[in-house]
C-alpha positions in Angstrom: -84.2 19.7 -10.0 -84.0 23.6 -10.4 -84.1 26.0 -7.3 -84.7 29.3 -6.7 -84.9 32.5 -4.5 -87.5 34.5 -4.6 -89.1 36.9 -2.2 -93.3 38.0 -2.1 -94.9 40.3 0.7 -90.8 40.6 1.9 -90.1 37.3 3.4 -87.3 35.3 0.8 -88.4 31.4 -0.2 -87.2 28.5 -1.9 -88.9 26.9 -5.0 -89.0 24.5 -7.4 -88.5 26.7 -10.1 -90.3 26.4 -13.4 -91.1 28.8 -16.3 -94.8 29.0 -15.7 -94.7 28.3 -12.1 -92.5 28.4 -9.0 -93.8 26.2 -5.9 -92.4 26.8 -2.8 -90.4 24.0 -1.2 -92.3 24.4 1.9 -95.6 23.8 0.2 -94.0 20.8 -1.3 -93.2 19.6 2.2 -96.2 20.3 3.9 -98.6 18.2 0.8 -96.1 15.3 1.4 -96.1 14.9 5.3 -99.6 15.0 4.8 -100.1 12.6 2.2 -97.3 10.0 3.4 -97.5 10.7 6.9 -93.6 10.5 7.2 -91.4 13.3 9.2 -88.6 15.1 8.4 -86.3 17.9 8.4 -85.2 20.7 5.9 -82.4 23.4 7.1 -84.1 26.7 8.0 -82.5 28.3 5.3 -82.9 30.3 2.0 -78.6 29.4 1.3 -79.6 26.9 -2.1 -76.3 25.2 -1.2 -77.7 23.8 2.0 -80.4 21.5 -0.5 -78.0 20.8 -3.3 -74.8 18.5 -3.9 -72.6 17.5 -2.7 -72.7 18.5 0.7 -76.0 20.1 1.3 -77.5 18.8 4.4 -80.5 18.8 2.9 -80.1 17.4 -0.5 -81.5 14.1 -0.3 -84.4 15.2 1.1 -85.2 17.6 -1.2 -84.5 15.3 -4.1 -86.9 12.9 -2.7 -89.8 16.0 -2.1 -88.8 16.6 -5.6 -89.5 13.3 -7.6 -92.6 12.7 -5.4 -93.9 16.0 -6.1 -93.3 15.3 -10.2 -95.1 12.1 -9.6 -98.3 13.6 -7.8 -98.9 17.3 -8.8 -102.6 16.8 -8.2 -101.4 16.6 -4.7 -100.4 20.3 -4.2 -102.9 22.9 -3.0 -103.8 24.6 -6.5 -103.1 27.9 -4.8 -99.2 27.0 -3.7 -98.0 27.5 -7.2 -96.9 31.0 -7.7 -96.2 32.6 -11.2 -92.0 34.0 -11.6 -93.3 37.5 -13.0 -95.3 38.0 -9.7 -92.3 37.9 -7.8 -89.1 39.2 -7.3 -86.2 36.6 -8.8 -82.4 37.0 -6.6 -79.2 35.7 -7.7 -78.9 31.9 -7.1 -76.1 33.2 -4.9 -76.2 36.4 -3.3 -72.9 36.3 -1.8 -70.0 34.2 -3.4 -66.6 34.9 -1.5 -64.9 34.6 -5.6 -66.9 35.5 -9.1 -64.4 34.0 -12.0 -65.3 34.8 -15.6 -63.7 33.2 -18.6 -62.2 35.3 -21.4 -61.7 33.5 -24.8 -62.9 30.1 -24.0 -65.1 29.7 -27.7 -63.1 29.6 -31.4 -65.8 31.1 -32.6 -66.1 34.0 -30.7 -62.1 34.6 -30.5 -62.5 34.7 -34.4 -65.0 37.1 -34.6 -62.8 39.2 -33.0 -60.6 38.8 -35.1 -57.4 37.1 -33.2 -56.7 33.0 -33.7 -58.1 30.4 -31.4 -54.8 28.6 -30.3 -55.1 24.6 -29.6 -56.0 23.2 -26.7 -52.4 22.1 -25.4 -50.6 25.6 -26.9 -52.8 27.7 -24.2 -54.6 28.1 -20.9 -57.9 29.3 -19.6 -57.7 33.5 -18.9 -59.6 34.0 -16.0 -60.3 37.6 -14.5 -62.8 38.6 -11.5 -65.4 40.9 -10.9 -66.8 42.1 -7.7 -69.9 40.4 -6.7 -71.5 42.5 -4.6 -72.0 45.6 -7.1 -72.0 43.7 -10.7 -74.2 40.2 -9.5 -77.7 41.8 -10.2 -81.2 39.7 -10.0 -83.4 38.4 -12.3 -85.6 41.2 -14.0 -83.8 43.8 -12.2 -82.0 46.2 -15.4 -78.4 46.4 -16.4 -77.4 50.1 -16.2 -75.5 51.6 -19.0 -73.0 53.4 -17.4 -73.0 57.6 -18.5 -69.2 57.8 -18.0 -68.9 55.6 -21.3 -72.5 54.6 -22.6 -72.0 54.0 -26.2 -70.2 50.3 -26.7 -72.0 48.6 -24.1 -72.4 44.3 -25.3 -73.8 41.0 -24.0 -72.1 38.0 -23.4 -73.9 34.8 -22.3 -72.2 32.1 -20.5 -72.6 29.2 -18.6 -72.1 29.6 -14.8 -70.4 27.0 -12.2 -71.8 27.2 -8.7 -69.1 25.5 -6.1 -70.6 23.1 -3.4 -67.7 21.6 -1.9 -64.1 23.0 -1.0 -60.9 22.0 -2.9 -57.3 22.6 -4.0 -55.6 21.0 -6.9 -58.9 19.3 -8.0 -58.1 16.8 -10.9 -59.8 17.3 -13.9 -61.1 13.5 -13.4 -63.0 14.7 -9.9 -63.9 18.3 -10.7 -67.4 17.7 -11.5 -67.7 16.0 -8.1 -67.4 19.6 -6.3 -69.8 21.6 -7.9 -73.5 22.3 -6.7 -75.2 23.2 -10.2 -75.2 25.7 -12.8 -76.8 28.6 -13.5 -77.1 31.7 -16.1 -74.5 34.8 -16.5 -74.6 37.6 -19.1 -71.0 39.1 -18.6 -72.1 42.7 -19.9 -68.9 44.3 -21.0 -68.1 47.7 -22.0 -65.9 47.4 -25.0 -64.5 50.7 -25.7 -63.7 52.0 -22.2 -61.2 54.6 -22.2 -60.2 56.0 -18.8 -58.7 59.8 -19.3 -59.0 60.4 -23.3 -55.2 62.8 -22.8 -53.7 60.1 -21.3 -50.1 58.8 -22.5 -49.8 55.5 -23.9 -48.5 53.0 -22.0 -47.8 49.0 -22.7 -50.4 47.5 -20.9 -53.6 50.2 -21.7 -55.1 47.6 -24.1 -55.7 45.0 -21.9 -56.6 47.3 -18.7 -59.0 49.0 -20.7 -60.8 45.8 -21.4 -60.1 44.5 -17.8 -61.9 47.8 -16.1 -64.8 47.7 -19.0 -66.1 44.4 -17.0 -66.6 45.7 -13.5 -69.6 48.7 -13.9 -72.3 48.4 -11.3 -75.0 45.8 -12.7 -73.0 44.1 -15.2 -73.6 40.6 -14.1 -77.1 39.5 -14.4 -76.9 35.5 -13.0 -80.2 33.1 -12.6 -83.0 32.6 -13.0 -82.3 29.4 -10.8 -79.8 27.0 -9.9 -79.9 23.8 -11.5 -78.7 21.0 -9.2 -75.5 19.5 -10.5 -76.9 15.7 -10.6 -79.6 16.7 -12.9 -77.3 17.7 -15.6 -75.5 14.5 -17.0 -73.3 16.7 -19.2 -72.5 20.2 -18.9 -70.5 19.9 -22.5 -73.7 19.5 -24.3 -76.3 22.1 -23.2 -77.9 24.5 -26.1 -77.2 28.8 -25.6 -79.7 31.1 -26.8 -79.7 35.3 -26.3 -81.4 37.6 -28.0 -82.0 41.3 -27.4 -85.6 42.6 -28.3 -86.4 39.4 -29.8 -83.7 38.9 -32.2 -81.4 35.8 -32.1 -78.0 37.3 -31.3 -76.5 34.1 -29.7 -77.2 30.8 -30.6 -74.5 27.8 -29.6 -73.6 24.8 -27.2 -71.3 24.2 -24.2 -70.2 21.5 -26.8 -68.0 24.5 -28.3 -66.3 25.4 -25.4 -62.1 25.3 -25.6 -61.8 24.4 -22.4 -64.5 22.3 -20.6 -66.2 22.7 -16.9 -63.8 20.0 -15.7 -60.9 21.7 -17.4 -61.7 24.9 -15.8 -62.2 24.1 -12.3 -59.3 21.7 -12.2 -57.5 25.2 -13.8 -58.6 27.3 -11.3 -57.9 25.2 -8.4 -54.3 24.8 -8.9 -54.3 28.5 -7.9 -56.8 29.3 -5.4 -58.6 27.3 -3.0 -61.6 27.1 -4.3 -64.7 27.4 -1.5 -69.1 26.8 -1.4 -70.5 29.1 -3.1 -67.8 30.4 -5.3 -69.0 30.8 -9.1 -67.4 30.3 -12.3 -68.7 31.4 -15.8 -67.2 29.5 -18.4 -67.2 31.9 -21.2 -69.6 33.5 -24.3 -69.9 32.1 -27.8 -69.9 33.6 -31.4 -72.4 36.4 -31.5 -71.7 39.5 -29.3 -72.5 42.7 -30.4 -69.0 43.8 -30.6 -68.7 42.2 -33.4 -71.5 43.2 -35.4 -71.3 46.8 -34.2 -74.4 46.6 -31.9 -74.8 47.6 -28.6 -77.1 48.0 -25.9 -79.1 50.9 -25.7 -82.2 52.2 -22.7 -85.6 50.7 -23.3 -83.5 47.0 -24.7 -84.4 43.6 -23.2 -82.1 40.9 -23.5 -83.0 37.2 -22.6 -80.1 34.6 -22.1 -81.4 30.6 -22.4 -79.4 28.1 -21.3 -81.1 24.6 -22.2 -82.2 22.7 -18.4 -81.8 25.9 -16.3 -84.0 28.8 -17.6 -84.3 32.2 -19.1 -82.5 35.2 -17.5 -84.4 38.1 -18.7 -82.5 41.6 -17.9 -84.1 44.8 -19.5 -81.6 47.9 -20.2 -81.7 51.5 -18.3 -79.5 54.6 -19.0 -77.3 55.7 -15.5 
């Protein structure tokens, strides 16, 4: 089951999101209490969180609107059915109190970096934040390359974690029993960032520089839906596409990941409460520009798959 938000004429909705079609979960509703003739009650609500696990008061019901409407399409006015590019797409969560991003978490794309993955039990995860409210941007809505420093500007696509339920000092063994579903990040990243070119050299420029290339305006494109938790029987074994203008850039699994979902949030929980709503991306794979020496330019579109959720499609605009 795959949600999303999406606004037409102004009001926001939720939908059953597909590629070629999203259908509104109130249209769902309505075609079922008319063809079962059975009652019921959804939240007034565009929060996702409040129809998915594990504590969304209207999870069930959605599930069950959900298989019933797979089993009887026929059964939905033709004209409910609404087509993704005639909309406007939002973040699966338009307000998440913490944004964590993974630094590090695939061999591969440590390597092509040129450092040395370390095993598993010699290491940790390296988290770092970025500020929600300016870098989260929607579906189809650009990533601005920033004039300040415009000319090293990279992709990075990553599974995302959407919290549903609260906990501290999750064990790994329970983790997955928290989260609501997953969804789509490209942590854009601006790799040569170099606040105040006469500056003096001091110990910890390297890693600040990196740390401040994260957080421009627009630099976290996240959707196009969230895909419920239960529908996704292993989050270590989902296929990772992105390309930019057309052209494979990315191309891996979750299965690669150092450190898996379970791993992470157990991680992360040991420091911070973690809370609904809260998201998590889990870290790129081989493949970023950076590497190749290729960056993002104005007029570039990049699209970032993740196999069972959907396409995040993000195009490129000079500041």
């Amino acid at each position: 089951m795959r949600l999303c938000r999406f606004s037409a004429d102004r009001e926001m909705q939720i939908g059953f999101y597909g590629e070629e079609q999203i259908v509104p979960l109130t249209a769902v509703s309505a075609a079922y209490t008319a063809d079962q003739q059975e009652q019921f009650e959804l939240p007034q609500s565009t929060d996702l969180l409040d129809f998915l696990p594990p504590r969304g008061a209207g999870h069930a019901t959605t599930a069950n609107l959900f298989t019933w409407f797979g089993e009887n399409p026929s059964k939905i006015p033709g004209d409910s059915g609404v087509d993704p590019r005639a909309v406007t797409l939002h973040v699966p969560i338009p307000k998440p109190s913490k944004l964590f991003l993974l630094a590090g978490n695939y061999a591969a794309h440590i390597e092509e970096g040129g450092d040395v993955a370390a095993e598993r039990a010699e290491t940790f995860p390296y988290v770092f934040m970025k500020p929600p409210s300016t870098t989260l941007t929607d579906p189809g809505r650009p990533v601005v390359i920033p004039r300040i420093s415009p000319d090293a500007i990279d992709w990075e696509l990553e599974l995302a974690v959407v919290i549903g339920g609260r906990g501290r000092h999750v064990p790994e063994a329970d983790a997955l029993k928290i989260v609501a579903g997953y969804t789509v990040i490209n942590d854009i990243s601006n790799r040569i960032f170099r606040p105040n070119p006469n500056r003096k050299k001091r110990e910890r420029d390297r890693f600040f520089d990196w740390l401040h290339g994260k957080w421009f305006d627009s630099f976290c494109p996240c959707g196009p839906c969230l895909t419920a938790a239960d529908a996704v029987p292993d989050p270590q074994a989902l296929d990772m596409e992105l390309r930019v203008n057309g052209q494979v850039q990315q191309s891996a699994s979750t299965a690669q990941q150092i450190f898996s979902v379970a791993e992470v949030i157990a991680f992360v929980s040991s420091i911070v409460t973690l809370e609904p709503g809260d998201i998590i991306s889990t870290g790129t794979a081989a493949g970023v520009g950076h590497a190749k020496s290729m960056y993002l330019k104005p007029g570039d579109t990049i699209t970032a798959r993740i196999e069972g959720i959907g396409t995040l499609t993000s195009p490129v605009v000079a500041e």
